[in-house]
C-alpha positions as MATLAB code, in Angstrom:
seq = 'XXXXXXXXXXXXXXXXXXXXXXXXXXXXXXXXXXXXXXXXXXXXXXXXXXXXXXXXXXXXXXXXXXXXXXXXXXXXXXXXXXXXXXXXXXXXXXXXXXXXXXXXXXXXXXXXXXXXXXXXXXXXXXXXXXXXXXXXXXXXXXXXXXXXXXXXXXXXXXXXXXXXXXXXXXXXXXXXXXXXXXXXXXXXXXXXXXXXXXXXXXXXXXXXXXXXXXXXXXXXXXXXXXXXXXXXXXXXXXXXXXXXXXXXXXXXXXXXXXXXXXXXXXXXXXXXXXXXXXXXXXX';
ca = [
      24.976  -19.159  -38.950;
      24.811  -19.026  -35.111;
      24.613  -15.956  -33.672;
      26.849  -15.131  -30.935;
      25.334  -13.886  -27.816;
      26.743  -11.553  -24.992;
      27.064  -12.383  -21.734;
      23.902  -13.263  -19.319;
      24.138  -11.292  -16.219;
      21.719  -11.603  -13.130;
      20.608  -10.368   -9.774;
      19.549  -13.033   -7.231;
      19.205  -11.729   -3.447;
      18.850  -13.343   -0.297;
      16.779  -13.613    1.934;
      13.912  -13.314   -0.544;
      11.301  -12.458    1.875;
      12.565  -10.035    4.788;
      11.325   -7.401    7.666;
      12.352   -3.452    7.960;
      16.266   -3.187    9.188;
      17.006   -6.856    8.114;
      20.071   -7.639    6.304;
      19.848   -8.691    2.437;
      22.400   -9.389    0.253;
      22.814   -9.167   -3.288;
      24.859  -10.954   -5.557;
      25.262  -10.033   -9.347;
      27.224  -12.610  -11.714;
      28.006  -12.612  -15.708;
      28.329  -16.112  -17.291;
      31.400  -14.290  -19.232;
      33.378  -11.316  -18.304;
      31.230   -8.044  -19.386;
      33.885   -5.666  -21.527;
      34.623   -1.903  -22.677;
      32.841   -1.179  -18.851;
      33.114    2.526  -18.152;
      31.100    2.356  -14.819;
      28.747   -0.048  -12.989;
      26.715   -0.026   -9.611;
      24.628   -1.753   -7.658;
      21.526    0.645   -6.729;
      18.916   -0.729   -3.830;
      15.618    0.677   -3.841;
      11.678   -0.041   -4.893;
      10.115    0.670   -8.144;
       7.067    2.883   -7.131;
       3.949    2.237   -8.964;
       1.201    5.653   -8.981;
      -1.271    7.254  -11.496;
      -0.989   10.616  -12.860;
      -3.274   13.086  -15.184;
      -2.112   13.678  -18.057;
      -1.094   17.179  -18.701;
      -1.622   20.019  -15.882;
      -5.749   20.168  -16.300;
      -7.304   18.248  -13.557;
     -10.277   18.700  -15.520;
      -8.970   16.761  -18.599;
      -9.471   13.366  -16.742;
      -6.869   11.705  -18.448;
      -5.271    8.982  -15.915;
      -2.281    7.411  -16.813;
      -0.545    4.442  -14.821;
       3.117    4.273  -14.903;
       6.283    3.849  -12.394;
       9.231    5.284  -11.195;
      12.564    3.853   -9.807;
      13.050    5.218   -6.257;
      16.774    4.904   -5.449;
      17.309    4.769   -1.239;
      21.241    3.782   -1.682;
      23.924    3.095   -4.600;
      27.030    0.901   -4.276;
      29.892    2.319   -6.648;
      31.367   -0.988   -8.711;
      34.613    0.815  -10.447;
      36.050   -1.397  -12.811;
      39.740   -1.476  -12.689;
      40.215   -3.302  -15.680;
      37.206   -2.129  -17.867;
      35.483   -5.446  -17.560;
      32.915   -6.398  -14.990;
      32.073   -9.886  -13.630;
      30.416   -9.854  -10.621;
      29.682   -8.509   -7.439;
      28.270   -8.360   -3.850;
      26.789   -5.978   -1.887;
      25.106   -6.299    1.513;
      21.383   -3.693    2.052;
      19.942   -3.145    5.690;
      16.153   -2.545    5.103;
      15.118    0.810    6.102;
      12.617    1.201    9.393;
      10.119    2.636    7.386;
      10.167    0.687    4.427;
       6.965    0.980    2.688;
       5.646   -2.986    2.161;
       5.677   -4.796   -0.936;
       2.851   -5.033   -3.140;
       1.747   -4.634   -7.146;
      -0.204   -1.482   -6.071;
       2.709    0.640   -4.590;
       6.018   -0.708   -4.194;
       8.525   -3.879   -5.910;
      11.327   -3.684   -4.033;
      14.724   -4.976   -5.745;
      18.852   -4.285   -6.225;
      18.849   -3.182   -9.442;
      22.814   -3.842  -11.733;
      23.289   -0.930  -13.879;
      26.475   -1.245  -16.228;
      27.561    1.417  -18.369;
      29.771    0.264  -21.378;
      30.783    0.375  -25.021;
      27.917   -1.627  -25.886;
      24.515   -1.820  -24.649;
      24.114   -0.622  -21.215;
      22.789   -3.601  -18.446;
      19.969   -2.717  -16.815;
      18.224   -5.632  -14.466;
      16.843   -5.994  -11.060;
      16.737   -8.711   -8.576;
      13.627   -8.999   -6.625;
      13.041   -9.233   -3.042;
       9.803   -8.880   -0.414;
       9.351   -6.386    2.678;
       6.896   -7.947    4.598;
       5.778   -5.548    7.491;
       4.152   -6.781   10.599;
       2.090   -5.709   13.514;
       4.985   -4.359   15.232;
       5.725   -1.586   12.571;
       2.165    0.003   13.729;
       2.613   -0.591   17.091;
       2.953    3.399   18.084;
      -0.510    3.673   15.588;
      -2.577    0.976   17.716;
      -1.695    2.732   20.803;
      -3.148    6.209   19.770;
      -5.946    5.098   16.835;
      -7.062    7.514   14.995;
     -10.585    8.739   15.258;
     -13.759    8.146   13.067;
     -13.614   10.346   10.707;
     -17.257   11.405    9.118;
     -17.526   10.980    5.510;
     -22.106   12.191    5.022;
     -24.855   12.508    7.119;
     -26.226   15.243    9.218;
     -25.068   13.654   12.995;
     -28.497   12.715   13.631;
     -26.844    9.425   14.872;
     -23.427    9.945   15.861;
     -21.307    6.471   14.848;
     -18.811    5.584   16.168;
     -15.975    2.222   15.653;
     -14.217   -0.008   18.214;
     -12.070   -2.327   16.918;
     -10.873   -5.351   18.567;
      -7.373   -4.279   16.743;
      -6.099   -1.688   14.378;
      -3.900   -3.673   12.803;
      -5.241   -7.041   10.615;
      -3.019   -9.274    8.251;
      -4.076   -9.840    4.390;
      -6.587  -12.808    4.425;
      -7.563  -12.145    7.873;
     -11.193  -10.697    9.807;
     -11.838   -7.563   11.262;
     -13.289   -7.646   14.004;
     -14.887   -5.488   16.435;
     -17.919   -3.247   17.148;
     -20.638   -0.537   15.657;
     -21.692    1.854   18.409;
     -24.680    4.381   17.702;
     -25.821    7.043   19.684;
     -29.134    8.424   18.161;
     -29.646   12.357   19.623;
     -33.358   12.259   18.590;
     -36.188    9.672   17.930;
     -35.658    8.585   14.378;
     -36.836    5.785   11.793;
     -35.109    2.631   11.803;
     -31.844    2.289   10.978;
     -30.975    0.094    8.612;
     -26.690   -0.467    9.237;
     -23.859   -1.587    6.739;
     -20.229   -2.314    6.949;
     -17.759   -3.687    4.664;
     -13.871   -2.282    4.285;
     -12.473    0.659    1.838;
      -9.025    1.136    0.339;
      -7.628    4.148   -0.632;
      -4.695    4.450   -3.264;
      -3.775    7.758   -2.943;
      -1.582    9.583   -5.642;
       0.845   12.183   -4.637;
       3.563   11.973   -7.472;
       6.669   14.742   -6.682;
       7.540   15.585  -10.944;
       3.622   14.988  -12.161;
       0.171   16.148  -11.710;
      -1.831   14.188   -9.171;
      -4.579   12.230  -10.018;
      -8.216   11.870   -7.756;
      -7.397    8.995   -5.604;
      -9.161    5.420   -6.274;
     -11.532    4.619   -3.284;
     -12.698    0.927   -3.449;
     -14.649   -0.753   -0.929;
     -15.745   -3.957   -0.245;
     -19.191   -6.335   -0.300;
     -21.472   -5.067    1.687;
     -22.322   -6.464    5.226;
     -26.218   -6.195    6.514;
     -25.938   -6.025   10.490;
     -29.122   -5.421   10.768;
     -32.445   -3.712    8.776;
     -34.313   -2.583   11.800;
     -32.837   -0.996   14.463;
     -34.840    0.627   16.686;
     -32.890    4.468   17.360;
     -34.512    6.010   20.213;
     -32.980    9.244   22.453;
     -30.629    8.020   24.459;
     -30.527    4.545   23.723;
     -27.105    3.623   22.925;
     -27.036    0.507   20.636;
     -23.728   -2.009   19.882;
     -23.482   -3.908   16.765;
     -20.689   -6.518   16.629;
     -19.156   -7.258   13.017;
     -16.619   -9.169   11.195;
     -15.404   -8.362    8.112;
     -13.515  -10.929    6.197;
     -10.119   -9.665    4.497;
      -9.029  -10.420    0.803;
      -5.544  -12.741    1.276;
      -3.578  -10.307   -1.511;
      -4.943   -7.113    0.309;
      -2.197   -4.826   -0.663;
      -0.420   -3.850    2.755;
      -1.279   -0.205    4.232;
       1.963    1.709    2.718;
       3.429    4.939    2.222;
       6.356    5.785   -0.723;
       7.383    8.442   -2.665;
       4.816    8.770   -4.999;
       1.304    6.973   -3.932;
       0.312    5.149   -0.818;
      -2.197    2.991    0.501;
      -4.783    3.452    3.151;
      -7.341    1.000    4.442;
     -10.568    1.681    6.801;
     -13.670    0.493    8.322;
     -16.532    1.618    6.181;
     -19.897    1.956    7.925;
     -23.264    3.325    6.745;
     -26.477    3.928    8.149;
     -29.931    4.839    5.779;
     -33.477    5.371    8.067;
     -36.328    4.251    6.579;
     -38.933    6.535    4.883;
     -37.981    9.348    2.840;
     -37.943   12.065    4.870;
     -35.568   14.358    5.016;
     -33.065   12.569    7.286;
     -29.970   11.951    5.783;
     -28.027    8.665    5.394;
     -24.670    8.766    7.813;
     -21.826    7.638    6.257;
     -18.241    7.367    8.400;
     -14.686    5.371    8.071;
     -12.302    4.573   10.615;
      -8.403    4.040    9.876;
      -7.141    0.082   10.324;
      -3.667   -0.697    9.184;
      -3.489   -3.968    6.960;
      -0.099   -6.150    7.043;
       1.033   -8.493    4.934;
       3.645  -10.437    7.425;
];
């Protein structure tokens, strides 16, 4: 004996692929009229993907990866005749739309249908890309080098060609050290760092995940005399899925130029470690 199945319903939205403050529209269908419908709406949002710790102990370690559906509006459906069978709904893309990636946000209109029988529940899936433009204000005022070790013996600091680099992409730009005393050689790496910060609103926040990339040599013998102010050019190549710099409810994404700098010997000088803020785009 067959069984008899309900009714397939769907979300498809267009465009698929779309900037902050564009214009998507959704369109929900049922291959069969959906009955015993109490309530239905079309919600448009991202589902926001973070870690947590498990419990309130920080010290307990426990990280737990899970995600949370972050309504920005709802479209009311009433159904006048207890049955639901479609519907369309038009979504302008917030300005500050946090970009679409597997690390922080899926963006999506998402049917929910209340009725007699099991409740509907599905999403159709779209892409924010975000380009230079959104980080236009950012490349205008960059944000300093911020130091991460090191005792300032050689003060570091980063000039970028620009702030802002798309996924798959090089930066590009240059190393600029300022030595305050006669020192050892210098002995200079650079490669990038993301940060996927954790900031959930209902859970306990977990130590962010710092990752950074391979390792660059510019050089294994640099002579740092007082004074003597040396520039280093670099290039450092970009992975093409690079999740986009991002911000949302619950975790964001940070990127940054990572450079280090050892002296040789082992005295008692101290390696100097220092990042400086890019912004990565994935459109």
């Amino acid at each position: 004996m067959e069984l008899r199945r309900g009714p397939e319903v769907s979300v498809t939205v267009s465009p698929a692929v779309v900037r902050p403050q564009q214009v998507v529209t959704a369109m929900a269908t049922a291959t069969s009229p959906v009955g015993g419908v109490t309530a239905a709406s079309l919600e448009w949002g991202y589902t926001n993907v973070y870690y947590h710790l498990a419990g309130t102990d920080p010290a307990s370690g426990q990280t737990r990866d899970t995600d949370d559906w972050i309504c920005v509006t709802r479209v009311e459906l009433p159904p006048t005749t207890g049955e639901f069978v479609g519907a369309t709904a038009d979504f302008r893309v917030p300005s500050w739309a946090p970009a679409s990636s597997e690390e922080i946000a899926r963006w999506s209109c998402r049917l929910v249908v209340t009725r007699a029988g099991p409740d509907i529940d599905t999403h159709g899936e779209f892409t924010v890309q975000v380009g230079r433009e959104q980080f236009a204000d950012e490349e205008a005022v960059q944000d300093p080098v911020s130091v991460v070790a090191g005792n300032g013996e050689t003060l570091i600091d980063v000039a970028l060609a620009t702030p802002v680099v798309v996924a798959g992409e090089v930066i590009r730009g240059h190393l600029i050290l300022s030595p305050d005393q006669n020192l050892p050689d210098g002995e200079l790496g650079v490669s990038w760092r993301r940060h996927r910060e954790s900031h959930p609103l209902q859970r306990t926040p977990a130590p962010g995940g710092v990752i950074d990339g391979p390792i660059i040599m510019l050089d294994n013998r640099i002579r740092l005399r007082a004074g003597e102010v040396i520039r280093l050019p670099f290039e450092i190549p970009l992975p093409a899925d690079a999740p986009p710099t991002a911000t949302a409810v619950n975790s964001s994404m940070t990127w940054f130029v990572n450079a280090r700098l050892s002296y040789a010997g082992f005295d008692a000088h101290l390696a100097e470690h220092v990042v400086k803020p890019i912004f990565v785009v994935n459109g």
